[in-house]
C-alpha positions as CSV (number, residue, x, y, z in Angstrom):
1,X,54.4,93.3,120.2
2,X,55.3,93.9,116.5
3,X,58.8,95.0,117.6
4,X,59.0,92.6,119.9
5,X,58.9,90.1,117.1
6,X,61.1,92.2,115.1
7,X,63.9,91.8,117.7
8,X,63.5,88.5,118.2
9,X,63.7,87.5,114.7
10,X,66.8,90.3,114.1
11,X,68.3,88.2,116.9
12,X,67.9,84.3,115.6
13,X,69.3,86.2,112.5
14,X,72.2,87.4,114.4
15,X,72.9,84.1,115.7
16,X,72.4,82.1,112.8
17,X,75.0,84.7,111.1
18,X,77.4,83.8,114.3
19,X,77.1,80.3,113.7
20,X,77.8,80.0,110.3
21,X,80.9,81.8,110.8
22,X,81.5,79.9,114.1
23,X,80.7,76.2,112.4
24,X,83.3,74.8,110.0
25,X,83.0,70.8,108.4
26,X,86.5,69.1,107.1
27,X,86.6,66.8,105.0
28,X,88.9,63.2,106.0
29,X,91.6,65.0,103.7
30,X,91.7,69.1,104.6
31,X,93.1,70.4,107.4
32,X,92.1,73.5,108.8
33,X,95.1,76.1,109.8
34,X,93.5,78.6,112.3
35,X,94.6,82.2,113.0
36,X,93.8,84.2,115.8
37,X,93.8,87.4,116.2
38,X,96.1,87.4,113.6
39,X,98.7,84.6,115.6
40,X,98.9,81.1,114.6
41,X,96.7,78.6,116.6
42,X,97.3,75.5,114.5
43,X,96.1,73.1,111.8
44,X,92.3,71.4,113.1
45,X,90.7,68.5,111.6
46,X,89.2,66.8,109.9
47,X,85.4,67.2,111.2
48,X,83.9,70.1,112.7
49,X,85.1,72.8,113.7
50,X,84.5,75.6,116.0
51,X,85.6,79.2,115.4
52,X,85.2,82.3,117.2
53,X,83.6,84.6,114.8
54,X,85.4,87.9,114.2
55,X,88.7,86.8,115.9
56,X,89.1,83.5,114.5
57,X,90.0,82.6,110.7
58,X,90.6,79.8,108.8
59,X,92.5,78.4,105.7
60,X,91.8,74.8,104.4
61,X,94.5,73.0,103.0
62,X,94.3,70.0,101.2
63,X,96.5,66.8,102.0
64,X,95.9,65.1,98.7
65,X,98.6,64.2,96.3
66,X,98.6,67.2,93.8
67,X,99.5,66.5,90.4
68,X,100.6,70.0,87.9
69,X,102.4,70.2,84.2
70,X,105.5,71.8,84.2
71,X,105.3,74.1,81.2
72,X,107.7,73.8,78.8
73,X,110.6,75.2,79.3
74,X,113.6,75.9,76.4
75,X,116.6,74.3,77.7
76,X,120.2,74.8,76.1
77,X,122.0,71.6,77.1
78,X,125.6,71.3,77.6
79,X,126.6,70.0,74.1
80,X,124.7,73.5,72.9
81,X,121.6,71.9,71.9
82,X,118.0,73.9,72.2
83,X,115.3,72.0,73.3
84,X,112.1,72.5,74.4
85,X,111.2,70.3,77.8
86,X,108.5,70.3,79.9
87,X,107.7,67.6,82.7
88,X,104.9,66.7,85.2
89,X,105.3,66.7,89.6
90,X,103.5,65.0,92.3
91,X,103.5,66.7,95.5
92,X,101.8,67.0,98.9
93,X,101.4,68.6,101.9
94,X,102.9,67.3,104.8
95,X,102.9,70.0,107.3
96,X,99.9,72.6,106.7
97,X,101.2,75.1,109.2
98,X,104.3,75.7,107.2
99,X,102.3,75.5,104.1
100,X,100.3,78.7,104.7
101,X,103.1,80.4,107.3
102,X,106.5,79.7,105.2
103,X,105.7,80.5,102.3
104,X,103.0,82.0,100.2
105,X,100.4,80.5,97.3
106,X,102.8,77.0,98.3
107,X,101.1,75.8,94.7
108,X,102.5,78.4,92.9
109,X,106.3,78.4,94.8
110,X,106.7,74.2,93.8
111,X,105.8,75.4,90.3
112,X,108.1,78.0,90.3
113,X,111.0,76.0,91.6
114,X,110.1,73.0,89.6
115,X,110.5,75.5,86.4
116,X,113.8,76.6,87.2
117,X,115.2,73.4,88.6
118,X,114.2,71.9,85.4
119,X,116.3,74.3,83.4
120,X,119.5,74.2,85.6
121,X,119.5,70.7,85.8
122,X,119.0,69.8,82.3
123,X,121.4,72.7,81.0
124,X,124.6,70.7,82.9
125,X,123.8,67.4,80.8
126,X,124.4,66.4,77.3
127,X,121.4,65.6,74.3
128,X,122.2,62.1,74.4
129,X,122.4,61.7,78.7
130,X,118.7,63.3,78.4
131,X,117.4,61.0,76.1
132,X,119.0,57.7,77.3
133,X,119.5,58.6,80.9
134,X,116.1,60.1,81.7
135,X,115.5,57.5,85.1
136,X,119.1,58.9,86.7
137,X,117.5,63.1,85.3
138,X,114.3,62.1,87.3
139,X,115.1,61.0,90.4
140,X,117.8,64.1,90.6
141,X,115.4,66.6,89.4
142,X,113.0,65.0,92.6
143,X,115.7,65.2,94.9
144,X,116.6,69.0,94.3
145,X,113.1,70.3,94.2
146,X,112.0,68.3,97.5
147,X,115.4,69.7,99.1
148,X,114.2,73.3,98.0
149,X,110.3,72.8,99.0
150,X,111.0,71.1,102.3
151,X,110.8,74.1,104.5
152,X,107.5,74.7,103.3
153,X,106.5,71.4,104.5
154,X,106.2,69.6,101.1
155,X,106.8,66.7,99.9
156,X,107.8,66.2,96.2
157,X,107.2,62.7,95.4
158,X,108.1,62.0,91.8
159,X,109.1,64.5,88.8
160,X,109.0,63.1,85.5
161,X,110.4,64.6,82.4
162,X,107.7,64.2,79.7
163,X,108.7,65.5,76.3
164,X,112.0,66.7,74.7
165,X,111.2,68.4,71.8
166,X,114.4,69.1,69.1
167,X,115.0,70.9,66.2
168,X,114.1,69.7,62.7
169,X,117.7,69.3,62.1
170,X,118.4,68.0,65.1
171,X,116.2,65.1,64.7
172,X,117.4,64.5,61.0
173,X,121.1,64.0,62.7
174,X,119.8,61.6,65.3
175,X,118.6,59.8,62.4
176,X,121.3,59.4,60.0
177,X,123.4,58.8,63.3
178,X,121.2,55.8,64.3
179,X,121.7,54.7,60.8
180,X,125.4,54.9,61.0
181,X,125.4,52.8,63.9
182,X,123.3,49.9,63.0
183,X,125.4,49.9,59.7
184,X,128.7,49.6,62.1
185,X,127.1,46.8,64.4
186,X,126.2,45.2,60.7
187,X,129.8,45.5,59.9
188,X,130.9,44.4,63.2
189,X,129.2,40.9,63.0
190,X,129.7,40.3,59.6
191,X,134.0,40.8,59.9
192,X,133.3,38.4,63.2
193,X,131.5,36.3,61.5
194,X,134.3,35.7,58.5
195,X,136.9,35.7,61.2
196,X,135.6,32.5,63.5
197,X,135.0,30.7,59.4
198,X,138.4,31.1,59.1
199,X,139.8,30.0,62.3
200,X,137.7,27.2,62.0
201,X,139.0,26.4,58.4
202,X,142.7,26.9,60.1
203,X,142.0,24.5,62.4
204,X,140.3,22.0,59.6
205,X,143.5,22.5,57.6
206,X,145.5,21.7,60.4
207,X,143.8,18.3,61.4
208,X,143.9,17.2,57.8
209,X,147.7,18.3,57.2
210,X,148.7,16.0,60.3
211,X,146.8,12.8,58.7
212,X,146.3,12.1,55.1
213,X,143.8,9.6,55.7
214,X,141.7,12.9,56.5
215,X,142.4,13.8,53.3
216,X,141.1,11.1,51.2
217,X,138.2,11.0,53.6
218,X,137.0,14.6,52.6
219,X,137.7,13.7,49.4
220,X,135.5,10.6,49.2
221,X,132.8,12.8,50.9
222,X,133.0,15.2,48.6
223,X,133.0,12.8,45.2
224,X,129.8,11.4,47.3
225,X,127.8,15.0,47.4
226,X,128.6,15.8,43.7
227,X,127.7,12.4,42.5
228,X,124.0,13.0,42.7
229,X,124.1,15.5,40.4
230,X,124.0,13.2,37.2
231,X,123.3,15.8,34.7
232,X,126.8,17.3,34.6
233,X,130.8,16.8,34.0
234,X,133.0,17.2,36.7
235,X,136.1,17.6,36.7
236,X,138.1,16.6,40.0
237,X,141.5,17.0,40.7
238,X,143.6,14.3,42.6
239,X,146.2,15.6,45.1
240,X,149.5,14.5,44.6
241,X,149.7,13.1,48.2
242,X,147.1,10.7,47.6
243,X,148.7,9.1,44.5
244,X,152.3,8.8,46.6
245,X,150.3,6.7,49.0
246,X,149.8,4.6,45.9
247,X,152.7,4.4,44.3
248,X,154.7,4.0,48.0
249,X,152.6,1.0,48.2
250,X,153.5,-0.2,44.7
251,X,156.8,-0.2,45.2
252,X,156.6,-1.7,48.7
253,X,155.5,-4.4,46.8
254,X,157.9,-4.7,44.4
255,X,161.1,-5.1,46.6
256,X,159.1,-8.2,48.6
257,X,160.8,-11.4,47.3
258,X,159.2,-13.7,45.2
């Protein structure tokens, strides 16, 4: 009887064992890439799953969007400029047979690729494309590393260059470069700026050279604005032109009959 009880329990043991090894539970996002005997069966899931113990085995792979830092790398860029870069990916599974058959440790590949991608790319542009240009960098640093994962059966969704560290002396040149510029805009508008008074003076000389009643006008509006300062002399000149009108009309009057 004792052993009887013995075996019995040895066995619900033994089964128990079997069935833990037998039962597998996916979650809604893993996928379940089965071996057996050594030869690839195919991805199962999500839910439960059953397994042959001993001759079936199982990797989980999960379908979630997997985010990782690019460490950063030092980057001579085409101008001859060291930098330190480093950037961020987003990438997912899309096939979990060729995840775990292609290639092995998939995480580790993207990472790898991602790293040297990062310094190829970056070493055929200039300092100043990677620091204004860094949408157009992006999407071709996406598009190479997705190329290079896709026989794994990854998807790289977005790379995005993070930080650009330069040298001390670098940055100092940047500066006093920025500065140069905005003095040269300042420049810029200010010779515009004289150039459209002037043609507009040009073109006020011109209007009052063709009419001299323009002339006494300005005049009159001008003895008008200085006028209401009381507590000065002024001195005002008369042109010439306006005292021929006068005597013209003098004379004019002279020669009439009486």
């Amino acid at each position: 009887m004792p052993l009887s009880f013995a075996g019995l329990a040895f066995a619900a043991f033994f089964i128990l064992i079997l069935l833990a090894n037998a039962i597998r539970i996916l979650k809604e996002y893993e996928r379940g890439v089965v071996f057996r005997l050594g030869r690839l069966i195919g991805a199962k899931g999500p839910g439960i799953i059953l397994l042959i113990p001993l001759i079936d085995r199982m990797q989980r792979v999960d379908l979630r969007t997997i985010t990782f830092d690019v460490p950063p790398q030092d980057v001579i860029t085409r101008d001859n400029v060291s930098v330190k870069v480093n950037a961020v990916v987003y990438f997912r599974v899309m096939d979990p047979n060729k995840a775990i058959v292609a290639v092995e440790r998939f995480f580790e590949a993207t990472s790898q690729i991602a790293q040297t991608t990062l310094r190829s790319v970056l070493g055929q542009v200039e300092l100043d494309e990677l620091l204004s240009n860094r949408d157009k960098i992006n999407q071709e640093l996406q598009k190479i590393i997705d190329h290079q994962t896709e026989p794994w059966g990854i998807k790289v969704s977005v790379v995005e260059v993070k930080n650009v560290d330069l040298p001390p002396e670098m940055t100092r040149a940047i500066a006093r470069q920025a500065e140069a510029e905005r003095e040269r805009r300042s420049k810029v508008i200010h010779a515009e700026g004289e150039f459209q008074a002037s043609q507009k003076l040009a073109d006020a000389a011109n209007i009052i050279a063709t009419g001299p009643q323009a002339l006494v006008l300005r005049m009159l509006q001008t003895l008008t604005e200085i006028s209401a300062n009381k507590g000065s002399t002024i001195v005002f000149p008369i042109p010439l032109k306006l005292l021929e009108a006068f005597v013209d009309k003098g004379k004019s009057a002279e020669d009439k009959p009486s």
